[in-house]
SEPAFI-673341 format. One record per atom (N, C-alpha, C): residue number from 1; residue in three letters; atom name; z, y, x. Coordinates in nm, 2 decimals, m for minus. Layout:
N
+-----+-----+----+--------+--------+--------+
!   k !   r !  a !     pz !     py !     px !
+-----+-----+----+--------+--------+--------+
! NUM ! ALA ! CA !      Z !      Y !      X !
...
+-----+-----+----+--------+--------+--------+
//
This chain:
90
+-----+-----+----+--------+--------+--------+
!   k !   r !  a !     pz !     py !     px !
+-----+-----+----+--------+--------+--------+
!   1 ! UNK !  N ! m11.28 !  m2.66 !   2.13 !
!   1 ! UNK ! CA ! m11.33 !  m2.56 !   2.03 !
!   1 ! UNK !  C ! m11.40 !  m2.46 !   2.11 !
!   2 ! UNK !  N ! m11.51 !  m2.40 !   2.05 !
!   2 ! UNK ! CA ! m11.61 !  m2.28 !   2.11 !
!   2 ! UNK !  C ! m11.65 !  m2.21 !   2.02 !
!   3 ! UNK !  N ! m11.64 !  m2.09 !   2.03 !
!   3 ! UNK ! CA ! m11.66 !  m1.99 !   1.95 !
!   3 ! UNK !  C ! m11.77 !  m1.88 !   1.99 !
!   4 ! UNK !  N ! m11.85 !  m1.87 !   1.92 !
!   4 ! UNK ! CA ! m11.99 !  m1.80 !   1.92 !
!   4 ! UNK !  C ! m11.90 !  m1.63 !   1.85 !
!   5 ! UNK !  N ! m11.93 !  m1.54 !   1.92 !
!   5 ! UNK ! CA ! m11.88 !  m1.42 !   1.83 !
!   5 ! UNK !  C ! m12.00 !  m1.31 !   1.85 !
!   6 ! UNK !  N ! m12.05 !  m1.23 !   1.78 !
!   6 ! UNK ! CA ! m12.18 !  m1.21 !   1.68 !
!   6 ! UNK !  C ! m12.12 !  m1.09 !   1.67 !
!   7 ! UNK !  N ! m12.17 !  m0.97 !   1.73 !
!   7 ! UNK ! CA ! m12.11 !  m0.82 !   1.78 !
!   7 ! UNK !  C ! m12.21 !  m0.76 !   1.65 !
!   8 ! UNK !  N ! m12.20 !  m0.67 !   1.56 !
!   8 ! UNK ! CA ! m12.33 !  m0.61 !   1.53 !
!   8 ! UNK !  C ! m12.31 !  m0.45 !   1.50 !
!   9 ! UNK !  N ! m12.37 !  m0.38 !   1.57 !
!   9 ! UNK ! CA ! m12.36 !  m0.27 !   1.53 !
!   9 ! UNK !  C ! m12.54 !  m0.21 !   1.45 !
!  10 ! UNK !  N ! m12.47 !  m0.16 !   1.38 !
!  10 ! UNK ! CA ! m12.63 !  m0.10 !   1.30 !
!  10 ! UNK !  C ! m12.66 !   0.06 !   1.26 !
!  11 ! UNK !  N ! m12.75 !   0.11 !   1.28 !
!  11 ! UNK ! CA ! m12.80 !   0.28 !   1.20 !
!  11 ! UNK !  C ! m12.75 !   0.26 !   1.05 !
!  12 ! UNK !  N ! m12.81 !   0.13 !   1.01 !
!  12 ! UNK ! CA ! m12.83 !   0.14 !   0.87 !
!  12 ! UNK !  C ! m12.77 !   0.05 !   0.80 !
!  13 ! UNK !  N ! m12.61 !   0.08 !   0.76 !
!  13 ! UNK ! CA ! m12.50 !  m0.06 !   0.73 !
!  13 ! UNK !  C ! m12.59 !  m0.13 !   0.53 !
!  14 ! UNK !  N ! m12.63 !  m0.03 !   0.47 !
!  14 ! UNK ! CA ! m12.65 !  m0.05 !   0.37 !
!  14 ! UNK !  C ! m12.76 !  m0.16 !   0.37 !
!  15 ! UNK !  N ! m12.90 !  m0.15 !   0.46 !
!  15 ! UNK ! CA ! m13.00 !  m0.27 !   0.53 !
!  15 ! UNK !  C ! m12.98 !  m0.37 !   0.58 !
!  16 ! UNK !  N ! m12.91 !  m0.32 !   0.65 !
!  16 ! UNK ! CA ! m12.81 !  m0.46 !   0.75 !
!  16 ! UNK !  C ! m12.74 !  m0.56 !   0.62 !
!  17 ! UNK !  N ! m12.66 !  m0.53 !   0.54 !
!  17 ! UNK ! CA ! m12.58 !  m0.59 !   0.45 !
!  17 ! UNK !  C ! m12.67 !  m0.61 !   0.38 !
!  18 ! UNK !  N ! m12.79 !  m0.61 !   0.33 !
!  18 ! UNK ! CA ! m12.87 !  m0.66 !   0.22 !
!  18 ! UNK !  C ! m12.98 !  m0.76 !   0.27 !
!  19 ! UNK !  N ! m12.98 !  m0.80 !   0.46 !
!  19 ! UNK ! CA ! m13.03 !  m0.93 !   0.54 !
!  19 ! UNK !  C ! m12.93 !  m1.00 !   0.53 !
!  20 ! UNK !  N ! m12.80 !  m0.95 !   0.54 !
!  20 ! UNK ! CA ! m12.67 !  m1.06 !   0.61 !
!  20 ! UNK !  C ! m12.58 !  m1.13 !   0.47 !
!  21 ! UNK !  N ! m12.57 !  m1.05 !   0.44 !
!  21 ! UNK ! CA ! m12.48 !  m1.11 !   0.30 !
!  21 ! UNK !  C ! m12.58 !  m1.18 !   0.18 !
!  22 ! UNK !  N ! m12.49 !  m1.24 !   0.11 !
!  22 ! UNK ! CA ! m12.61 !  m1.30 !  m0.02 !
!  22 ! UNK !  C ! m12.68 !  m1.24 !  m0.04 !
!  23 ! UNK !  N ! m12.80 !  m1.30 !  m0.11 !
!  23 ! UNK ! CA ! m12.81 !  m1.47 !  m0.11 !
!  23 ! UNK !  C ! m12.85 !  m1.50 !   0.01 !
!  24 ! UNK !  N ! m12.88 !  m1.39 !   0.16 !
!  24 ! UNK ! CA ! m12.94 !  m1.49 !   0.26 !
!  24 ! UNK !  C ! m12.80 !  m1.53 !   0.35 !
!  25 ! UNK !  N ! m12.68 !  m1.52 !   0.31 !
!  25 ! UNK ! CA ! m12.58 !  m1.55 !   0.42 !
!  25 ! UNK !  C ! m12.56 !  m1.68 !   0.38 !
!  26 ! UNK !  N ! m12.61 !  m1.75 !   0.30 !
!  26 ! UNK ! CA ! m12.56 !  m1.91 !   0.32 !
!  26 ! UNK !  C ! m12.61 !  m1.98 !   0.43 !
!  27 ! UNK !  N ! m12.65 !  m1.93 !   0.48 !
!  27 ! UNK ! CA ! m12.74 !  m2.00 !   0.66 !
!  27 ! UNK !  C ! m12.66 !  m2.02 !   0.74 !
!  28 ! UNK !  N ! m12.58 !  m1.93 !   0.75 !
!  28 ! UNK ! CA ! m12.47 !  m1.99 !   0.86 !
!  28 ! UNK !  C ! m12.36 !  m2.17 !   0.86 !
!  29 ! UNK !  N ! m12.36 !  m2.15 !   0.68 !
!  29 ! UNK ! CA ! m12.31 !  m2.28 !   0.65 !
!  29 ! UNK !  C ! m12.35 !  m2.35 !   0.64 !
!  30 ! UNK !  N ! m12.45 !  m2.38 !   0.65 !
!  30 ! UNK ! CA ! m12.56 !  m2.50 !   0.68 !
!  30 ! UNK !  C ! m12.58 !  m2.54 !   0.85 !
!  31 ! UNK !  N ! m12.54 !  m2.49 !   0.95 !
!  31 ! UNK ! CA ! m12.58 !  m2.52 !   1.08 !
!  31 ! UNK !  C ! m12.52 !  m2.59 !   1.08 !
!  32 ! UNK !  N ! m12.52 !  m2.73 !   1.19 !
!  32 ! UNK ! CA ! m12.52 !  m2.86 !   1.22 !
!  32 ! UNK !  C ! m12.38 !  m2.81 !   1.31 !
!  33 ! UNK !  N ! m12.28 !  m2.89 !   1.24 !
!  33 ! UNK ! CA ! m12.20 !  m2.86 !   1.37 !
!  33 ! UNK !  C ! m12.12 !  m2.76 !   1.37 !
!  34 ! UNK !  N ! m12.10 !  m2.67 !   1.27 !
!  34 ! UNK ! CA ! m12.01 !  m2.57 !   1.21 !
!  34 ! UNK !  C ! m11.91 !  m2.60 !   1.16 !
!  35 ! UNK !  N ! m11.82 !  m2.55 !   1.22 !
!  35 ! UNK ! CA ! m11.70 !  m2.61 !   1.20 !
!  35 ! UNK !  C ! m11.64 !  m2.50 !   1.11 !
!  36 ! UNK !  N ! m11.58 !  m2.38 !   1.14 !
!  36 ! UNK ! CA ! m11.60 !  m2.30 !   1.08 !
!  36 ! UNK !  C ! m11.64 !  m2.13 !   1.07 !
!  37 ! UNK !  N ! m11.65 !  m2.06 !   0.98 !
!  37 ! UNK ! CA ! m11.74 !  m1.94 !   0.99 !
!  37 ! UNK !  C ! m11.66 !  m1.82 !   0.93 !
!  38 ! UNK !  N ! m11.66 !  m1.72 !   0.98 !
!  38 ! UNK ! CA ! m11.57 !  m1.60 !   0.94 !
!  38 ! UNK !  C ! m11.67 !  m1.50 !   0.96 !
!  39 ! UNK !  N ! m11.64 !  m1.37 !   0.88 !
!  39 ! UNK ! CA ! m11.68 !  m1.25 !   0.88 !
!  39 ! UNK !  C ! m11.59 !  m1.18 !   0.86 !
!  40 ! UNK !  N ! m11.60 !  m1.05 !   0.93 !
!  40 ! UNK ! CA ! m11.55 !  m0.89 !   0.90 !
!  40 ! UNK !  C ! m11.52 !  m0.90 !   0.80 !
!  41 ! UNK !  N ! m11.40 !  m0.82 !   0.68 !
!  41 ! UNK ! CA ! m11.46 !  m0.77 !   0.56 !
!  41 ! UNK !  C ! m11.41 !  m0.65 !   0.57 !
!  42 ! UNK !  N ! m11.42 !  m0.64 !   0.68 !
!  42 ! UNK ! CA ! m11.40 !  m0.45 !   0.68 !
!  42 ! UNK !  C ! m11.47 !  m0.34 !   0.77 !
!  43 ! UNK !  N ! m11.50 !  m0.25 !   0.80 !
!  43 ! UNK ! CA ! m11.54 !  m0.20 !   0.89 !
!  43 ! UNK !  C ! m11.46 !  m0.18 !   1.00 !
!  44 ! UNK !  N ! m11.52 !  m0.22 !   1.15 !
!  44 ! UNK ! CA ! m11.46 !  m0.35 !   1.26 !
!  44 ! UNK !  C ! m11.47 !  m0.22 !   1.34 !
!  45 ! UNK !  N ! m11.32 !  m0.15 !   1.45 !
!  45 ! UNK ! CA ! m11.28 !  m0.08 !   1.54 !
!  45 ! UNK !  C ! m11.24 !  m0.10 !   1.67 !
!  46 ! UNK !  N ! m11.33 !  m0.06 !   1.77 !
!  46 ! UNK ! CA ! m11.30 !  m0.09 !   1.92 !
!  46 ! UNK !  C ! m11.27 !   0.03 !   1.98 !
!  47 ! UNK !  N ! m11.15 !  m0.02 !   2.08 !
!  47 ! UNK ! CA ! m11.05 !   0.12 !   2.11 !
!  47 ! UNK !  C ! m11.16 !   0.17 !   2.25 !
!  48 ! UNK !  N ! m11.28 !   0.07 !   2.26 !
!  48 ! UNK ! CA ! m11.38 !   0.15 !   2.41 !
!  48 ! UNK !  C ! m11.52 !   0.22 !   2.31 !
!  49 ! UNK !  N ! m11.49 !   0.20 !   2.14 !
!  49 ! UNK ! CA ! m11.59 !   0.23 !   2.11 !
!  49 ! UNK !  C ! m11.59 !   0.26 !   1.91 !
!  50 ! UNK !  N ! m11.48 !   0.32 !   1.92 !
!  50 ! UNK ! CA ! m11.45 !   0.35 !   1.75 !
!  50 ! UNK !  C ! m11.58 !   0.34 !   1.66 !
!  51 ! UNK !  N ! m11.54 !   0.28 !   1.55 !
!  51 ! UNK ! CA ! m11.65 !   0.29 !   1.47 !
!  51 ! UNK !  C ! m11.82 !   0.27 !   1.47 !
!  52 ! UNK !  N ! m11.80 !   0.20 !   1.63 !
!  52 ! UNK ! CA ! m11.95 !   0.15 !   1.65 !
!  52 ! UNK !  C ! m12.05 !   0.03 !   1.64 !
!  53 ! UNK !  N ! m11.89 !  m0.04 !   1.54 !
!  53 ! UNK ! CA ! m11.94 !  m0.19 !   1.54 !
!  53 ! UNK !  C ! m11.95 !  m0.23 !   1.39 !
!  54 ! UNK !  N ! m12.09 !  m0.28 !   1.36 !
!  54 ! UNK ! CA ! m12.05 !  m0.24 !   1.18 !
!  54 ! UNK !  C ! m11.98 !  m0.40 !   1.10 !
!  55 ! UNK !  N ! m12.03 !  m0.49 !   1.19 !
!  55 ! UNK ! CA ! m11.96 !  m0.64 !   1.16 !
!  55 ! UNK !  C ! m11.92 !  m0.70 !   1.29 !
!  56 ! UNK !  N ! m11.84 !  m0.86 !   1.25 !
!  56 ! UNK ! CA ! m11.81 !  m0.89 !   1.35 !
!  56 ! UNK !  C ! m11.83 !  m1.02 !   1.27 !
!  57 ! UNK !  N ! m11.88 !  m1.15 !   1.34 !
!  57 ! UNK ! CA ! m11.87 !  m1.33 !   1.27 !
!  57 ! UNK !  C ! m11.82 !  m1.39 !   1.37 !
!  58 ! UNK !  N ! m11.78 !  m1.46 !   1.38 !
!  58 ! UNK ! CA ! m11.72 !  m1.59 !   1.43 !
!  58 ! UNK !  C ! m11.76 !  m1.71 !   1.41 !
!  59 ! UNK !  N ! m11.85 !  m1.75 !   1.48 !
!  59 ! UNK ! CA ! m11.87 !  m1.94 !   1.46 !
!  59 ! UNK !  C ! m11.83 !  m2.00 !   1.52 !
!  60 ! UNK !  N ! m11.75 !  m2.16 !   1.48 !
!  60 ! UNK ! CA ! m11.69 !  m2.25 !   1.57 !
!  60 ! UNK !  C ! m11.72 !  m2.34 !   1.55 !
!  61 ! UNK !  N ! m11.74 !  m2.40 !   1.68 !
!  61 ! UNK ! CA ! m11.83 !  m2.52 !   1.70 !
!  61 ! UNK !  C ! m11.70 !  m2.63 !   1.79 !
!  62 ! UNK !  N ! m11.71 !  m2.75 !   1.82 !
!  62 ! UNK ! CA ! m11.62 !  m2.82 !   1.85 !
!  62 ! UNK !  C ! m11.60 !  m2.80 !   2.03 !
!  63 ! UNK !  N ! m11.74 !  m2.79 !   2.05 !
!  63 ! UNK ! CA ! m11.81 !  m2.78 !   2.18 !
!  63 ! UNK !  C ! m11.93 !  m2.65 !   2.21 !
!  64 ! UNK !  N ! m11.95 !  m2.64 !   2.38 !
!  64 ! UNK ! CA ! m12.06 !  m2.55 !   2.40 !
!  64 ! UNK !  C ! m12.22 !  m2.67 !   2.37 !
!  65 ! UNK !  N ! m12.18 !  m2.84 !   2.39 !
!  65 ! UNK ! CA ! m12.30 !  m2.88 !   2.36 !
!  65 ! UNK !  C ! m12.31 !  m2.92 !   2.26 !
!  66 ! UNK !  N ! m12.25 !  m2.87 !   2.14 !
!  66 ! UNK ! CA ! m12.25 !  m2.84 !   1.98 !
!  66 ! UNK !  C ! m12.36 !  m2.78 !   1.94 !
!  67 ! UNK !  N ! m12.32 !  m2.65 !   2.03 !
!  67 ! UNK ! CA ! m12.39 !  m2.51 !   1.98 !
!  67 ! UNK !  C ! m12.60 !  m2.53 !   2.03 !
!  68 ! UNK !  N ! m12.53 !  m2.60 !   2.16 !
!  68 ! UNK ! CA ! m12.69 !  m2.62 !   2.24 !
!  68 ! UNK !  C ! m12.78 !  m2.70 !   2.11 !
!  69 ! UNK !  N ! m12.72 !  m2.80 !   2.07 !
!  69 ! UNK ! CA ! m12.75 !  m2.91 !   2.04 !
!  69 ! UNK !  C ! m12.82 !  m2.81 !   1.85 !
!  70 ! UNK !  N ! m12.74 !  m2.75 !   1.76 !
!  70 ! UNK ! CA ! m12.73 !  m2.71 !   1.69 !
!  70 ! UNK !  C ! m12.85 !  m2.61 !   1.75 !
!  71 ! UNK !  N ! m12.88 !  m2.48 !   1.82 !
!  71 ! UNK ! CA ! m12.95 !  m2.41 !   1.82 !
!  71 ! UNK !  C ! m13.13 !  m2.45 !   1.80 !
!  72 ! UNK !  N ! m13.13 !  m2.59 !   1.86 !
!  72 ! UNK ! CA ! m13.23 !  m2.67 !   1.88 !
!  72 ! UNK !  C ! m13.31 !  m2.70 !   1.71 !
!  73 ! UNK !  N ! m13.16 !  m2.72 !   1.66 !
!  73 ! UNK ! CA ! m13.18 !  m2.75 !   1.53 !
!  73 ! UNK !  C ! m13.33 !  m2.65 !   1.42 !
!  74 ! UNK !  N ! m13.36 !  m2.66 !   1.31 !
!  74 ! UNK ! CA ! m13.46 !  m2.56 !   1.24 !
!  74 ! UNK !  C ! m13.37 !  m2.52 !   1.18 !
!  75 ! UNK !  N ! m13.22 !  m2.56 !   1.15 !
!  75 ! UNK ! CA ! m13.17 !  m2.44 !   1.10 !
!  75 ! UNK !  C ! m13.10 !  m2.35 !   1.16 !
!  76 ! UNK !  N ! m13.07 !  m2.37 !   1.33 !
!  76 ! UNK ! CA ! m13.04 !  m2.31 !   1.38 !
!  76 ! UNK !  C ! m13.15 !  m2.24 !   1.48 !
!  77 ! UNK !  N ! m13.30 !  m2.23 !   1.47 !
!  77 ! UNK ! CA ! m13.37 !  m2.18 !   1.50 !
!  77 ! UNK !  C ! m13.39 !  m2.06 !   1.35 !
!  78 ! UNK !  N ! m13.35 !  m2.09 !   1.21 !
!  78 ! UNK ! CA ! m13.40 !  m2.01 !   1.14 !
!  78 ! UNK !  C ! m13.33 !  m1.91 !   1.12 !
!  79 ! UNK !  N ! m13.15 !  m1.95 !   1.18 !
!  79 ! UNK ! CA ! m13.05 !  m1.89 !   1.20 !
!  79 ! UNK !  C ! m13.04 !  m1.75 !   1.35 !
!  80 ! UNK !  N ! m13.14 !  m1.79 !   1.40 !
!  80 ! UNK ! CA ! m13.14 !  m1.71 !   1.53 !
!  80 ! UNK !  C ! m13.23 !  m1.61 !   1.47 !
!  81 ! UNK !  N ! m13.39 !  m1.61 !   1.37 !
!  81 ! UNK ! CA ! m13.48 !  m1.51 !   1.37 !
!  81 ! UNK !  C ! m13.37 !  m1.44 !   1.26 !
!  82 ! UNK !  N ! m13.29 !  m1.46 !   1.19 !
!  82 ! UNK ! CA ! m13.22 !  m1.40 !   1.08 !
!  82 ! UNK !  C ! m13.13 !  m1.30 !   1.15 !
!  83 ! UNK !  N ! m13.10 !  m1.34 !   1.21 !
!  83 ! UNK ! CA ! m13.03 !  m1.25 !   1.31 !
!  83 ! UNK !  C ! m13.10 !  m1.12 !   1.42 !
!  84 ! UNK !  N ! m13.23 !  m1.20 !   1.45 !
!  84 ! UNK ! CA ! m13.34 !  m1.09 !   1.43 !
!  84 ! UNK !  C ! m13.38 !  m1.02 !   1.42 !
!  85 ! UNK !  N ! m13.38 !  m1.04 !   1.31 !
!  85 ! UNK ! CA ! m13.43 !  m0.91 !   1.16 !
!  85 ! UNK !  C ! m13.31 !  m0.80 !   1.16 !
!  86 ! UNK !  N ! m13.21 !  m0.88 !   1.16 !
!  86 ! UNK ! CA ! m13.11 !  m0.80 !   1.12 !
!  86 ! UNK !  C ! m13.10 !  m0.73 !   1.24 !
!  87 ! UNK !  N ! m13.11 !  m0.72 !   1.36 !
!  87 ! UNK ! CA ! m13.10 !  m0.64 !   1.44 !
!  87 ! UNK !  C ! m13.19 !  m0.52 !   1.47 !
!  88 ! UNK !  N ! m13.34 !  m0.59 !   1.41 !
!  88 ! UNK ! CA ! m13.46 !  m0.51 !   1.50 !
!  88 ! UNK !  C ! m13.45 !  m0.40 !   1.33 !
!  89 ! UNK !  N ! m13.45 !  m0.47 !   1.23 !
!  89 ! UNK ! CA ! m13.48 !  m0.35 !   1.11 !
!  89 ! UNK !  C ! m13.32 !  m0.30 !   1.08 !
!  90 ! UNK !  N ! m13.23 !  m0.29 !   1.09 !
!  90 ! UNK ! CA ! m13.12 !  m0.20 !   1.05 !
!  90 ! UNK !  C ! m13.08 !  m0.16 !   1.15 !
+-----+-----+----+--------+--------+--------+
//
């Protein structure tokens, strides 16, 4: 098992949550190779960094050449600019 974990901190949690969550969060369940997928549902605390992290995901893949293999993928290329967005505008 290999787990991808997906740090996000944001200015703007209300922007951020209106890229990440429905309707565009069904993308992550569609990548090839997902085994399974978790989110935060709460506002996420680090004792080197309180309050600075506004989500946290978890993807699990079986393997690291899951992930390679899956990234390659278009839905895991459409999964990378989504993540994009969400970082460069919120």
């Amino acid at each position: 098992m290999t787990i991808i974990v997906a740090v996000y901190r944001t200015k703007n949690a209300e922007a951020f949550n209106r890229y990440y969550f429905p309707p565009t969060c069904h993308w992550p369940k569609g990548l090839p190779g997902l085994r399974k997928y978790e989110v935060s549902s709460s506002h996420v605390g680090l004792p080197i960094d309180p309050g600075g992290v506004h989500l946290v995901a978890l993807l699990e893949f079986d393997s690291a050449d899951d992930i390679r293999a899956t990234l390659g993928t278009p839905e895991g290329q459409a999964s990378q600019a989504i993540s994009q967005i969400c970082r460069s505008r919120c």
